[in-house]
C-alpha positions in Angstrom: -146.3 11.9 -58.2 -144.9 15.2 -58.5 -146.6 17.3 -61.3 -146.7 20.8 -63.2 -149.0 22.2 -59.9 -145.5 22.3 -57.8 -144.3 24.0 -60.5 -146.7 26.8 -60.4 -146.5 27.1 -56.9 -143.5 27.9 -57.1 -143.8 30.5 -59.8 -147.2 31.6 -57.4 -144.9 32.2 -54.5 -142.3 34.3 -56.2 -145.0 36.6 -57.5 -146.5 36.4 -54.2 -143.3 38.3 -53.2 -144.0 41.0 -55.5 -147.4 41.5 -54.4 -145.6 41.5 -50.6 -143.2 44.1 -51.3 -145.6 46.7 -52.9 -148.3 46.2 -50.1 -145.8 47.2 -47.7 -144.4 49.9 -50.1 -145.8 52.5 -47.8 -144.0 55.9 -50.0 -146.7 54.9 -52.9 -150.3 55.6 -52.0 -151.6 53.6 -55.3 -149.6 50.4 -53.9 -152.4 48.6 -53.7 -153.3 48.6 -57.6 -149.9 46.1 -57.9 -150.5 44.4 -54.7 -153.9 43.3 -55.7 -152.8 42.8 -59.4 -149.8 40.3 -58.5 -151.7 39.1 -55.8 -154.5 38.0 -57.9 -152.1 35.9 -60.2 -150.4 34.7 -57.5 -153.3 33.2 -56.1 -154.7 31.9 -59.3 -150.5 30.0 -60.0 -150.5 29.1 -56.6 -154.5 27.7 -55.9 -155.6 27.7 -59.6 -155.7 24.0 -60.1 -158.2 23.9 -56.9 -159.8 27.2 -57.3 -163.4 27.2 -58.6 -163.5 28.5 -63.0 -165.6 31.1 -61.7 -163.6 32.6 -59.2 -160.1 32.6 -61.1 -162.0 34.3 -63.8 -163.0 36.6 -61.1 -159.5 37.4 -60.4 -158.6 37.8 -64.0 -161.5 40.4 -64.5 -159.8 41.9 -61.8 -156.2 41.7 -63.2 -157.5 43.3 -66.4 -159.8 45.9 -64.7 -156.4 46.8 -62.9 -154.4 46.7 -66.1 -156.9 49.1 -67.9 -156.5 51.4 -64.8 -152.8 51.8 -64.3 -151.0 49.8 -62.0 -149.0 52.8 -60.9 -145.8 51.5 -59.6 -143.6 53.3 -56.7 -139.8 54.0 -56.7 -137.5 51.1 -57.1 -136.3 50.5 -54.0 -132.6 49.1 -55.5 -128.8 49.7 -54.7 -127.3 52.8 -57.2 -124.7 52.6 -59.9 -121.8 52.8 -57.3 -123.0 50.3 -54.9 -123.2 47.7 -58.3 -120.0 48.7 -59.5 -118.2 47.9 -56.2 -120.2 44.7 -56.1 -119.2 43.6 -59.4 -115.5 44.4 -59.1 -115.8 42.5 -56.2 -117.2 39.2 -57.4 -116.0 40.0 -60.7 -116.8 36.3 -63.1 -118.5 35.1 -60.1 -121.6 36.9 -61.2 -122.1 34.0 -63.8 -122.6 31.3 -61.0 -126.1 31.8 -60.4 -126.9 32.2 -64.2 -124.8 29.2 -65.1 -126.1 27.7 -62.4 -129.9 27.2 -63.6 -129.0 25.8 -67.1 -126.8 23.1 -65.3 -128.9 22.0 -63.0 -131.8 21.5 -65.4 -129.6 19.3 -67.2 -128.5 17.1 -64.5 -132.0 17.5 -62.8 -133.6 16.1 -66.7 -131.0 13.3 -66.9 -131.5 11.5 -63.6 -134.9 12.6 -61.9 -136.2 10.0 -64.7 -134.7 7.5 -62.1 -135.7 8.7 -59.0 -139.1 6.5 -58.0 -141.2 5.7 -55.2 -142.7 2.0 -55.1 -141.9 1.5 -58.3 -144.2 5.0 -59.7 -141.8 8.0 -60.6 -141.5 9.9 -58.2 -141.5 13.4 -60.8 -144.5 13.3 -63.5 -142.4 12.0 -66.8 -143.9 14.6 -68.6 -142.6 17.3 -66.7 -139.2 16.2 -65.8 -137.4 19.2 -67.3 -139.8 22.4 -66.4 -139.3 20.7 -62.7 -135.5 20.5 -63.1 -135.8 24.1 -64.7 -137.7 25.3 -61.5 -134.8 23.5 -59.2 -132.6 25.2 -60.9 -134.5 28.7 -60.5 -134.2 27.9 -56.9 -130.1 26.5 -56.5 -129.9 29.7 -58.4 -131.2 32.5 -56.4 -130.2 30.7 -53.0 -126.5 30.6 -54.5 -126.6 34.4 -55.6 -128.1 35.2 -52.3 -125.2 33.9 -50.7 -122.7 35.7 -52.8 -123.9 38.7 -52.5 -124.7 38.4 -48.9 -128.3 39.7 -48.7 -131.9 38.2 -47.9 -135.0 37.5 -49.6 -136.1 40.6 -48.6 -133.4 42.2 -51.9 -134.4 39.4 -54.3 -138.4 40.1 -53.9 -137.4 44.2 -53.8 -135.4 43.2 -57.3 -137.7 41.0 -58.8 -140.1 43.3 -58.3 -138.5 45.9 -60.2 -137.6 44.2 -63.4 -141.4 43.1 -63.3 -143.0 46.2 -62.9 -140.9 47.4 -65.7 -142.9 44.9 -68.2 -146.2 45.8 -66.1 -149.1 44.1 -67.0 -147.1 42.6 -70.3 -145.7 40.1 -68.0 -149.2 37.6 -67.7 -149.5 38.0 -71.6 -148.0 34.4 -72.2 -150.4 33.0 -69.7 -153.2 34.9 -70.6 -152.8 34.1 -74.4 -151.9 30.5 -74.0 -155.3 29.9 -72.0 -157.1 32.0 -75.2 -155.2 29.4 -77.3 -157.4 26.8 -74.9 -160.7 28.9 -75.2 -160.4 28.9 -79.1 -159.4 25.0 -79.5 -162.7 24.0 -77.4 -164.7 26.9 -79.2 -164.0 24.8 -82.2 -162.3 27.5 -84.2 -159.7 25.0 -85.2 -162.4 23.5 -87.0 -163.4 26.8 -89.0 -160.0 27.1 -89.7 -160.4 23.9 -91.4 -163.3 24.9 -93.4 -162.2 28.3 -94.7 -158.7 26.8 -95.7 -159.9 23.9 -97.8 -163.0 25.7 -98.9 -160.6 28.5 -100.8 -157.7 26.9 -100.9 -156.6 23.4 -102.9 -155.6 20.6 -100.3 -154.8 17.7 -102.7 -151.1 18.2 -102.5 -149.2 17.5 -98.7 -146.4 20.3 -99.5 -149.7 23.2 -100.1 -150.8 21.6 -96.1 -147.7 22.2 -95.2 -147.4 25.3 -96.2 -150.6 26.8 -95.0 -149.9 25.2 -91.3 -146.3 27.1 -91.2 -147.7 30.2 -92.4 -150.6 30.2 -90.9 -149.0 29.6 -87.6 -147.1 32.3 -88.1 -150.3 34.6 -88.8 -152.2 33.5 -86.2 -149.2 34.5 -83.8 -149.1 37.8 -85.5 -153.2 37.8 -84.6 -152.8 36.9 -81.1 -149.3 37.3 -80.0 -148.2 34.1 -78.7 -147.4 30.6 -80.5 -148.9 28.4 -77.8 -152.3 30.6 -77.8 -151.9 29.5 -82.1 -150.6 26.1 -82.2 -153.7 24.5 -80.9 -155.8 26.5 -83.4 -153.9 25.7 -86.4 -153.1 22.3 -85.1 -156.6 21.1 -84.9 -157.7 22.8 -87.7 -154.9 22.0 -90.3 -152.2 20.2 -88.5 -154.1 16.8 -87.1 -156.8 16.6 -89.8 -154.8 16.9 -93.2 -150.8 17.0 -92.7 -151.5 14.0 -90.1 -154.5 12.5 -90.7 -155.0 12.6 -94.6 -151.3 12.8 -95.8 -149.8 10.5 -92.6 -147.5 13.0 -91.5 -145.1 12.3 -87.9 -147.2 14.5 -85.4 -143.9 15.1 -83.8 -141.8 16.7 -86.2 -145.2 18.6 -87.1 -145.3 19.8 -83.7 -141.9 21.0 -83.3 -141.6 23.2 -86.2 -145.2 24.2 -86.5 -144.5 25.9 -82.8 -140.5 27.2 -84.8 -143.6 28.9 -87.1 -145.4 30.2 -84.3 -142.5 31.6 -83.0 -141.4 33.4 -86.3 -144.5 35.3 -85.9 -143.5 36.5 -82.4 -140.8 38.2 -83.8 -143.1 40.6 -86.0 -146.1 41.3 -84.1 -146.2 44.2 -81.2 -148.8 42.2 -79.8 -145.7 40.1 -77.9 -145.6 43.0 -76.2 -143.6 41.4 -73.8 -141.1 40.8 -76.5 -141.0 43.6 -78.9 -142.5 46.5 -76.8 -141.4 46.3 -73.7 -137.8 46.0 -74.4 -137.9 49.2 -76.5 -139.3 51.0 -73.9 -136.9 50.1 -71.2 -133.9 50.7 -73.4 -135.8 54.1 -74.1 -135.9 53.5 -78.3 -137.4 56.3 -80.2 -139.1 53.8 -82.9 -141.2 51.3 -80.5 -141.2 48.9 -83.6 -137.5 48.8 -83.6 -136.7 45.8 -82.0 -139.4 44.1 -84.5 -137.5 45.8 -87.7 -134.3 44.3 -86.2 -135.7 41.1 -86.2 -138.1 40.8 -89.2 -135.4 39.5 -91.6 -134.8 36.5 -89.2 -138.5 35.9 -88.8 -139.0 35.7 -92.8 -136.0 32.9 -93.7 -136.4 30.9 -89.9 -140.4 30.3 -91.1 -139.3 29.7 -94.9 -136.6 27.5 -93.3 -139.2 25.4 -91.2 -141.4 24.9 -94.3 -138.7 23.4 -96.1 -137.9 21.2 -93.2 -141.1 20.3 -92.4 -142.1 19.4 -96.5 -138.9 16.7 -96.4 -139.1 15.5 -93.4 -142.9 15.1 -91.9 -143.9 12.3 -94.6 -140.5 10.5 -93.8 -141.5 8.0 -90.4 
C-alpha cells in the first residue's frame, strides 16, 4: 500500500533540486550554507521515516544553526522582464494549463484512486488518497509546463529555487511547527491546558467549551504560528475531554472548525512568518504588519463565525 512516505519523497526530491542547483552555484562562495540547509531537509522528507530520531534531529540542529547564520543566497539565475513578456504573449491563456492542471487532477485522482486495488488491498493508503492525488497533480503539472515552455528540469529546479530562497528559512516553519504541535501533545501540555481552563474558568455549560476551544485555538496559533502545531494541544486538552467526552459532541465537526479557529489565528500572528512576513517583504511594504492589518477584520468575524457554528451544530449527531 501506497502511503504519505511517497508523498514526502517526492516533496524530498524537489528540495533536493534546490540544494543541487546552489551546490553548483559556483558565482556564490557561501553556496554551501543553502546547499547544506535544503539538503538537510531533503534528506530528512526523503529518509525521515527510516532515519534514526537522533540523527534527523541532527539535521535540524543543523538547519537551525544555518538559519541563525544566514543562509546567504546567490543571484537568481532566471530569464528578465523581456524574455517573460515575449513568453507570455506567446502562450498567452495557456499559462493557466499547468495551474489548472494540479486542482483537476487532484480531483479525478480523489474520485477514482479509491478503486484502484491490488488483491483486493487498495492499492493507495485511504487516508491519503487526496494529498497523493495533489502530489500527481504537482507532477502532470510541472511536466505539462515544461513542455510548453520548452525547457528542462534544469529551469524548474533554477526557478523553484528562487521563489524559495525568497521565503528563506520561513519555508520549513509549517513542518517544524506541526512536529512542536507533536512534542507538546506527548509532553502532556494538552492536559495542563485542561487544568488551568477548568481550574479558572466554569465548564458546566457546552457553549462556554466551545467557546474556549475556538478561541483558544486561535491563541495558541497566535503563540506558535501554525494551526496544526495548536490543534493537537487544544484538542487534547479541551476538545476530546469536555466538548467530546463530557458534553457528547461529533469529533468531526469539532475538528473541522476548531482547525477554521486555528487558522483565524494565522492571519494575525507574524509568527506565520511565511504568511504574513514574508509576503510583505517581497512586495517590498513599508509596514511589515501590513498584510496582518489587511487581514485582521476577516480573522475576528471567520473565528466568531466558527463559534457560532460549532455551538449549533457539534451537539446535533
Amino acid at each position: 500500500m501506497i502511503g504519505l512516505d511517497a508523498i514526502y519523497i517526492v516533496a524530498g526530491l524537489m528540495f533536493a533540486a534546490f540544494a543541487t542547483s546552489h551546490a553548483l552555484d559556483r558565482s556564490n562562495p557561501r553556496r554551501w550554507r543553502s546547499a547544506v540547509f535544503w539538503g538537510c531537509f531533503a534528506v530528512i522528507m526523503i529518509a525521515g521515516s527510516w532515519l534514526p530520531h537522533l540523527v534527523s534531529g541532527l539535521f535540524v540542529l543543523v538547519m537551525a544553526v544555518l538559519a541563525t547564520v544566514g543562509l546567504k543566497p546567490g543571484k537568481d539565475i532566471t530569464t528578465d522582464t523581456a524574455a517573460r513578456e515575449t513568453s507570455a504573449a506567446n502562450l498567452r491563456d495557456r499559462l493557466f494549463l499547468p495551474a489548472l492542471t494540479i486542482p483537476a487532477v487532484t480531483v479525478i485522482g480523489t474520485l477514482l484512486l479509491p478503486l484502484w486495488r491490488i488483491d483486493g488491498v487498495p492499492a493507495i493508503d485511504p487516508k491519503q488518497v487526496t494529498l497523493f492525488s495533489l502530489a500527481i497533480g504537482a507532477v502532470v503539472g510541472l511536466g505539462l509546463a515544461l513542455r510548453l515552455l520548452r525547457t528542462n528540469g534544469t529551469t524548474a529546479a533554477h526557478e523553484g529555487r528562487r521563489l524559495v530562497d525568497a521565503m528563506g528559512w520561513a519555508a520549513v516553519l509549517p513542518q517544524m511547527l506541526a512536529a512542536l504541535g507533536g512534542i507538546f501533545a506527548i509532553a502532556g501540555v494538552g492536559k495542563v491546558v485542561a487544568t488551568l481552563a477548568t481550574d479558572y474558568i466554569p465548564m458546566d455549560l457546552p457553549l462556554i467549551a466551545v467557546v474556549v476551544y475556538t478561541t483558544g485555538m486561535a491563541m495558541f496559533t497566535i503563540v506558535m504560528g501554525n494551526a496544526f502545531a495548536a490543534f493537537p494541544v487544544m484538542t487534547a486538552g479541551i476538545g476530546l475531554p469536555l466538548i467530546v467526552g463530557k458534553f457528547g459532541g461529533d469529533p468531526v465537526v469539532m475538528s473541522a472548525l476548531g482547525m477554521l479557529s486555528g487558522f483565524c489565528g494565522t492571519l494575525l500572528t507574524p509568527m506565520a512568518a511565511n504568511f504574513n512576513i514574508v509576503p510583505a517583504a517581497i512586495l517590498e511594504l513599508r509596514d511589515r504588519n501590513a498584510v496582518i492589518k489587511v487581514q485582521a477584520p476577516t480573522a475576528f468575524l471567520l473565528l466568531f463565525c466558527n463559534t457560532v457554528m460549532m455551538a449549533l451544530f457539534v451537539f446535533h449527531r
